[in-house]
C-alpha positions in Angstrom: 15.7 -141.5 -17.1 17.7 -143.6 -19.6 19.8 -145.2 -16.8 18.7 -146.8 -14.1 14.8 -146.5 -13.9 15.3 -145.0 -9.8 15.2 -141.6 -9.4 15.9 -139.2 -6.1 12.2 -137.3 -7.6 8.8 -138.8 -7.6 8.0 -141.1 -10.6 5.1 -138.8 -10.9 7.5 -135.3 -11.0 8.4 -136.8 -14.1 6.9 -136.5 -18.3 7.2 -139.0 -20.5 8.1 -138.6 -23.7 5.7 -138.8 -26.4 4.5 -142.5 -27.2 5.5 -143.7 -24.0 4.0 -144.2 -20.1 5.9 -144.3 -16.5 4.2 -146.5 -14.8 4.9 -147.4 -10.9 7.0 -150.1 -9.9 4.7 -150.3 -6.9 1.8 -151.7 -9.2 3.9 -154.0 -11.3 3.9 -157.4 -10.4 1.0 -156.9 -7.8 -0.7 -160.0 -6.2 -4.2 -160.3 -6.9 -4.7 -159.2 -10.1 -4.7 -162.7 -12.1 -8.4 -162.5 -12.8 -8.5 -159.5 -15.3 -8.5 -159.1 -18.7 -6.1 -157.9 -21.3 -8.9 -155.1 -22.0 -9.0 -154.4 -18.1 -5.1 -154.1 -17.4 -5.0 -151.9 -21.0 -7.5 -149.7 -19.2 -5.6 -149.3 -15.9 -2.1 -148.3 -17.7 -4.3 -145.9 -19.4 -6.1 -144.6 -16.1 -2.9 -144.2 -15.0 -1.2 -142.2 -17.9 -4.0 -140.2 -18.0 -3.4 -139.1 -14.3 0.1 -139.3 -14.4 1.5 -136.1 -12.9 1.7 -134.3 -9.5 -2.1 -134.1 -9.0 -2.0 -138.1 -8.6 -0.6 -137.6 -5.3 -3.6 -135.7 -4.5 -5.9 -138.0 -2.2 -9.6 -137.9 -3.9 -8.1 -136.1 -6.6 -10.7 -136.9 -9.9 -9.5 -137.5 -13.2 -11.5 -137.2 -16.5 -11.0 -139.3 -19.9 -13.0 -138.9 -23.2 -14.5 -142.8 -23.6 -12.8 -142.4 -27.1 -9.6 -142.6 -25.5 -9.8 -145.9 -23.7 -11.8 -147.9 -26.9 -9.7 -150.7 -27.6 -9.3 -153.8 -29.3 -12.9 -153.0 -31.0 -14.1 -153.3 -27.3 -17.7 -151.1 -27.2 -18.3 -149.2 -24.2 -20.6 -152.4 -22.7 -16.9 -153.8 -23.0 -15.1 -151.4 -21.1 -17.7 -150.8 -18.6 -16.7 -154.6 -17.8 -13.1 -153.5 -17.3 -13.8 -150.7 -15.1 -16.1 -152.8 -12.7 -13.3 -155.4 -12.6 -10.8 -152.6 -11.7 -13.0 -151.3 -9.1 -14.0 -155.0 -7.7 -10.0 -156.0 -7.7 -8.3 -156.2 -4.2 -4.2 -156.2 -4.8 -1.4 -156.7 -2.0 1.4 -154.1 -2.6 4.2 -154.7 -0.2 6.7 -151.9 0.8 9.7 -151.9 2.9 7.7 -151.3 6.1 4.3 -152.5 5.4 2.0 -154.8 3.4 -1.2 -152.6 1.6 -4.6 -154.2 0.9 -5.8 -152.0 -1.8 -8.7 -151.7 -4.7 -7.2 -150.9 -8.0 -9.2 -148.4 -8.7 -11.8 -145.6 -6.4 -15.3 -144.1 -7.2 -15.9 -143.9 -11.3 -18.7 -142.1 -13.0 -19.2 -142.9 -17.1 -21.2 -140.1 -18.5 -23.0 -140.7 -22.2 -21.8 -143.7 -22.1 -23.8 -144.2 -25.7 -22.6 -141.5 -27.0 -19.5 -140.5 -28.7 -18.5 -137.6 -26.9 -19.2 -139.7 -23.7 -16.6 -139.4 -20.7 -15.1 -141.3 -17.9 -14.7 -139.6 -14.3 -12.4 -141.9 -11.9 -10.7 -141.6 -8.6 -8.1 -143.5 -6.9 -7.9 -145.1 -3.5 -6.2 -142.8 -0.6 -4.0 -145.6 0.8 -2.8 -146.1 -3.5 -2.2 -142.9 -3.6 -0.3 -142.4 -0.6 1.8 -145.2 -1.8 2.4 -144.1 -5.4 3.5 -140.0 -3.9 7.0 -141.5 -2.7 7.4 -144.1 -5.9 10.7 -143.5 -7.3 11.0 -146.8 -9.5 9.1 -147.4 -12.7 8.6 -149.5 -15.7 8.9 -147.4 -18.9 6.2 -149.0 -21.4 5.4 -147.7 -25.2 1.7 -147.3 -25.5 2.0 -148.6 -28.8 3.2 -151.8 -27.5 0.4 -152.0 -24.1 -2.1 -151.6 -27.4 -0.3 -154.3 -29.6 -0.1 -157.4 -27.6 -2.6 -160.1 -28.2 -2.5 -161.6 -24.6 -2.6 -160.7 -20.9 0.8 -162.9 -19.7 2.6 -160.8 -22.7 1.5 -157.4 -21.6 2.4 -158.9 -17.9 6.2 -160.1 -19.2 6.4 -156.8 -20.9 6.1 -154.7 -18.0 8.0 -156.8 -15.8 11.1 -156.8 -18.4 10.7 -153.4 -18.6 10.9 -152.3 -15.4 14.7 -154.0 -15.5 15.6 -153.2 -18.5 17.4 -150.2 -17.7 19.0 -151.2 -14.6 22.8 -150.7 -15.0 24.0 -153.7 -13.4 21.4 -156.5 -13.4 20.7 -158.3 -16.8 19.2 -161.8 -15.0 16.5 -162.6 -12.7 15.3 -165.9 -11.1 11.8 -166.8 -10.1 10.4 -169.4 -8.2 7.8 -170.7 -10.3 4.5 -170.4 -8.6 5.7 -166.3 -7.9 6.4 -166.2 -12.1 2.9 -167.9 -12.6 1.8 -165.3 -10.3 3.6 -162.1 -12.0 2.2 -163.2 -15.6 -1.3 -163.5 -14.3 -2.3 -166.9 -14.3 -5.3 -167.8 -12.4 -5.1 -170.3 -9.7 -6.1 -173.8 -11.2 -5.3 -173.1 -14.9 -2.1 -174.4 -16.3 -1.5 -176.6 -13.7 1.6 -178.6 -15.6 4.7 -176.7 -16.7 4.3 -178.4 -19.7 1.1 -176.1 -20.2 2.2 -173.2 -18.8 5.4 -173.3 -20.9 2.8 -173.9 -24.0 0.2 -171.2 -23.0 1.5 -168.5 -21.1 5.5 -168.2 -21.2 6.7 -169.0 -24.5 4.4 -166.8 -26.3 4.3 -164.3 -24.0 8.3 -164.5 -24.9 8.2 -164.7 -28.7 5.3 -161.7 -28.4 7.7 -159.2 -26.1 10.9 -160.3 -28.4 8.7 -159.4 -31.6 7.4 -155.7 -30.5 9.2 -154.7 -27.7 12.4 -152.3 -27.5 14.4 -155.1 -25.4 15.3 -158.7 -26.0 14.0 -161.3 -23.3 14.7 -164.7 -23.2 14.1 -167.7 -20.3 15.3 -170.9 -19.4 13.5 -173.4 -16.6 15.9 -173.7 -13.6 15.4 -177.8 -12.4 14.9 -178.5 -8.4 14.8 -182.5 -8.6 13.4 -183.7 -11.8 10.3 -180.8 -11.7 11.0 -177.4 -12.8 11.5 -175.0 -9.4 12.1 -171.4 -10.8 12.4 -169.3 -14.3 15.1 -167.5 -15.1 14.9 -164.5 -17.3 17.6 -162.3 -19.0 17.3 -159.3 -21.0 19.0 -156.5 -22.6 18.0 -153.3 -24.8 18.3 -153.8 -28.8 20.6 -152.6 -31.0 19.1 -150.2 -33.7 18.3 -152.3 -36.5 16.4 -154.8 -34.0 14.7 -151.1 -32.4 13.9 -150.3 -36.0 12.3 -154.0 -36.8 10.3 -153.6 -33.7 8.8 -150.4 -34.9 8.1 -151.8 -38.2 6.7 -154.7 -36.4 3.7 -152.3 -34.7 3.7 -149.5 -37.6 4.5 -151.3 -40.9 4.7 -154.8 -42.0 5.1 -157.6 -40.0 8.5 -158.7 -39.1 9.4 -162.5 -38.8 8.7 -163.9 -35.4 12.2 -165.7 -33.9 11.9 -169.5 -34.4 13.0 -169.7 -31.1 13.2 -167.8 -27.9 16.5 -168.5 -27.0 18.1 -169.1 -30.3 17.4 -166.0 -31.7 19.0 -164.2 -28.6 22.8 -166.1 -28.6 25.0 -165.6 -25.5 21.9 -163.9 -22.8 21.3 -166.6 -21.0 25.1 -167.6 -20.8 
């Protein structure tokens, strides 16, 4: 697990270590999912550390989570009950080798006491995810503390995809077109139009967010096709120790300084 994130097991043979999730390449970077929330995609990592284990690959296989456990951001239970619908409403395109699935994020749900403190949450996933998760052997390995820490949905989004290459042994760059990078970070169709807004909005803090709390550095630069901006290029690579340990106090302790800039405070990356 601290190599490559492929393995010849299941992703859901393994356990995580403490503080941390394994979540499914498969439903990283999905297509579809623009429309929720920060809340709702804290939710669904949470659903799915919750289940995370052999019994996920268990078609109709129900799962149960105190309400306690999936209060966040102050969110109140009216809150969450938001996310879940949203979950349960949200139609993603997950793309194999061999085929292209059409599938709801998440099944059936029941929330039980929902007023109450001791209230529960009883959930389900769809057969066809399920089927598709048994055989993942590729995941993103997040810290909870960090899917609870960041203040916006495109920084949760960068963090995961980083993440899921940030152990690969031989890959430290990645290029994307532009509209599939707009896509990945979970920008809605019609917002941010201009790069010039997207670059204000959505990457650069997303960027300066992931750099501040996460256990890798990230960094971007626009790749040009004519005089408009055609693709994104991102670069990473795990921190040394003392940046690990400023991370850490960034989420536990004080504050650490945010870089002044994205690329400047990572020399050499992008090179």
């Amino acid at each position: 697990m601290e190599n490559d994130p492929k393995t010849t097991v299941s992703t859901l043979a393994l356990r995580p270590l403490g503080g941390e999730m394994l979540k499914p390449a498969e439903l990283v970077e999905v297509d579809g999912a623009e429309k929720l929330t920060l809340n709702a995609r804290r939710a669904f990592n949470l659903l799915l550390h919750n289940a995370h284990g052999p019994d996920m690959a268990i078609p109709h296989q129900r799962f149960t989570i105190p309400l306690t456990a999936l209060k966040f951001s102050h969110a109140g239970n009216e809150r969450l009950a938001q996310a879940i619908k949203s979950l349960m409403r949200t139609i993603v395109t997950i793309r194999s080798p061999d085929r292209v699935e059409l599938v709801p994020l998440l099944g059936r749900t029941t929330i039980a006491d929902r007023k109450s403190d001791r209230g529960y949450l009883t959930y389900e996933f769809d057969p066809v995810l399920v089927e598709l998760l048994r055989d993942s052997q590729i995941f993103a390995k997040l810290q909870l503390d960090v899917i609870h820490a960041v203040s916006s949905k495109y920084a949760l989004a960068l963090y995961e995809i980083v993440a899921k290459r940030a152990r690969l042994s031989y890959v430290r760059s990645e290029t994307f077109d532009i509209d599939q990078f707009r896509s990945m970070l979970g920008v809605e169709a019609g917002k941010l139009g201009t790069y010039s807004n997207l670059l204000k909005f959505a990457i650069r803090p997303a960027f300066e967010e992931v750099n501040r709390l996460a256990e890798f550095h990230a960094a971007f630069e626009p790749v040009k096709v004519g005089r408009k901006v055609g693709a994104i290029k991102i670069a990473w690579a795990i921190k040394s120790p003392g940046a690990q340990k400023l991370a850490y106090t960034e989420l536990h302790g004080s504050p650490a300084l945010p870089p002044k800039s994205t690329q400047q405070s990572i020399p050499g990356l992008l090179e």
